[in-house]
C-alpha positions as CSV (number, residue, x, y, z in Angstrom):
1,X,7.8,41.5,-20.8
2,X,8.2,39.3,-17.8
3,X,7.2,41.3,-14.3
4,X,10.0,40.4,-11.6
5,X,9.5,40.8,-7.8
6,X,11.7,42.5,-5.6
7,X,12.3,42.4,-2.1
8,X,14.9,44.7,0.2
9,X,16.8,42.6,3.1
10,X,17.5,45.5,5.3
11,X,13.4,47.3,5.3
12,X,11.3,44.5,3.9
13,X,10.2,46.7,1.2
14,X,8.2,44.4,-1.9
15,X,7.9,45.6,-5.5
16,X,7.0,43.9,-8.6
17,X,8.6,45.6,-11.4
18,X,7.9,44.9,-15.1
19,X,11.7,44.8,-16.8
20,X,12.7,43.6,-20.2
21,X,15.3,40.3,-20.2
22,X,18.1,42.3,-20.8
23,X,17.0,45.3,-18.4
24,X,20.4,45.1,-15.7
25,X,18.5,44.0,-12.0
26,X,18.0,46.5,-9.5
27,X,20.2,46.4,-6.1
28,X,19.0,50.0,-4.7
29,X,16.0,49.9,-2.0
30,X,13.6,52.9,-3.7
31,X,12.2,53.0,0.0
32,X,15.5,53.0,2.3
33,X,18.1,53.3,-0.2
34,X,19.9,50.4,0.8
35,X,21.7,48.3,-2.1
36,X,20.2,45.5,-0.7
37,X,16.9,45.2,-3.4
38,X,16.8,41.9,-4.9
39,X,15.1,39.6,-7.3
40,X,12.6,36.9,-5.2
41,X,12.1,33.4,-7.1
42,X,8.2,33.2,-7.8
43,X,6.0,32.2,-10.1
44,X,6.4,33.9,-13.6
45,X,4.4,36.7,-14.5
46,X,3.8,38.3,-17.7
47,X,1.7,40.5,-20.1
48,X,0.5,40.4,-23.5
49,X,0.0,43.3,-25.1
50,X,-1.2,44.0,-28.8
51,X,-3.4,42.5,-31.0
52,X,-1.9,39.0,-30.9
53,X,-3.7,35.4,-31.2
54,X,-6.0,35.6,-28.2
55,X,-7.5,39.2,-29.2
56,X,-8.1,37.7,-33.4
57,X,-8.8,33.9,-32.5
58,X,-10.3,33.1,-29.6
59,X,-11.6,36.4,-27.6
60,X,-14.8,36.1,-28.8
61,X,-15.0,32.5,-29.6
62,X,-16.7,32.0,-26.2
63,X,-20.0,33.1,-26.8
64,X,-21.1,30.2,-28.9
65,X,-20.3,27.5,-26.9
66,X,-21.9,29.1,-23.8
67,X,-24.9,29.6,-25.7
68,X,-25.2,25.7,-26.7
69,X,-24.8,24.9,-23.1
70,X,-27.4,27.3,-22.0
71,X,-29.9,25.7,-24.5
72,X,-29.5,22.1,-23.2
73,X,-29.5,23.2,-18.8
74,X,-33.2,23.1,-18.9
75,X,-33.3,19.9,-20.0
76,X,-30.4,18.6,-17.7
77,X,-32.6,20.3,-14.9
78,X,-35.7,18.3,-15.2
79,X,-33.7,15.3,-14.9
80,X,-34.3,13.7,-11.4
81,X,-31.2,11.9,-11.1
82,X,-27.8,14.4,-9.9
83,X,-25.3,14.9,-12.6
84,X,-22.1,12.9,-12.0
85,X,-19.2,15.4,-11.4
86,X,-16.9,15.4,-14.7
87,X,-13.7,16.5,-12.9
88,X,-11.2,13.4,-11.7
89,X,-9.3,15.3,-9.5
90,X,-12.0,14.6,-6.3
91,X,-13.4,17.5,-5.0
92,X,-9.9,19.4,-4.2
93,X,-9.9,21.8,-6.9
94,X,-11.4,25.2,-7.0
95,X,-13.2,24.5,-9.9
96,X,-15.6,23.2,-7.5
């Protein structure tokens, strides 16, 4: 179900409110009461619920990988020369 944010004109009020598709929009304020409420254009937002294909195929998939890597950091730490940076997006991401 996709989560929509709202925003009143007249107070300012902000609400995210989870809605199915065919849920009808809200236009009445919960704060003033005005029937100015309306949708804002953001990102989307959603949530998954159940037992779908992340919870069967990949939630614990993790581990190994992490484990390999954890195996071989000694030996990347004894090296004298600085590992090269694998990311080609500079050094402007946050995955810095």
């Amino acid at each position: 179900m996709p989560i929509y944010a709202y925003r009143c004109s007249a107070c300012g009020h902000a609400k995210d409110v989870l809605q199915k598709l065919s849920d009808t929009p809200l236009s009445v304020c919960p704060a003033c009461g005005a029937e100015t409420f309306s949708k804002q254009v953001t990102a989307a937002g959603f949530q998954l619920k159940g037992s779908g294909w992340y919870a069967t195929d990949f939630k614990g998939g993790a581990a190994a990988p992490a484990a390999t890597a954890a195996a071989s950091a000694p030996a990347a730490a004894a090296s004298s020369e600085p590992a090269a940076s694998t990311h080609t997006c500079g050094s402007s991401c946050a995955s810095h």
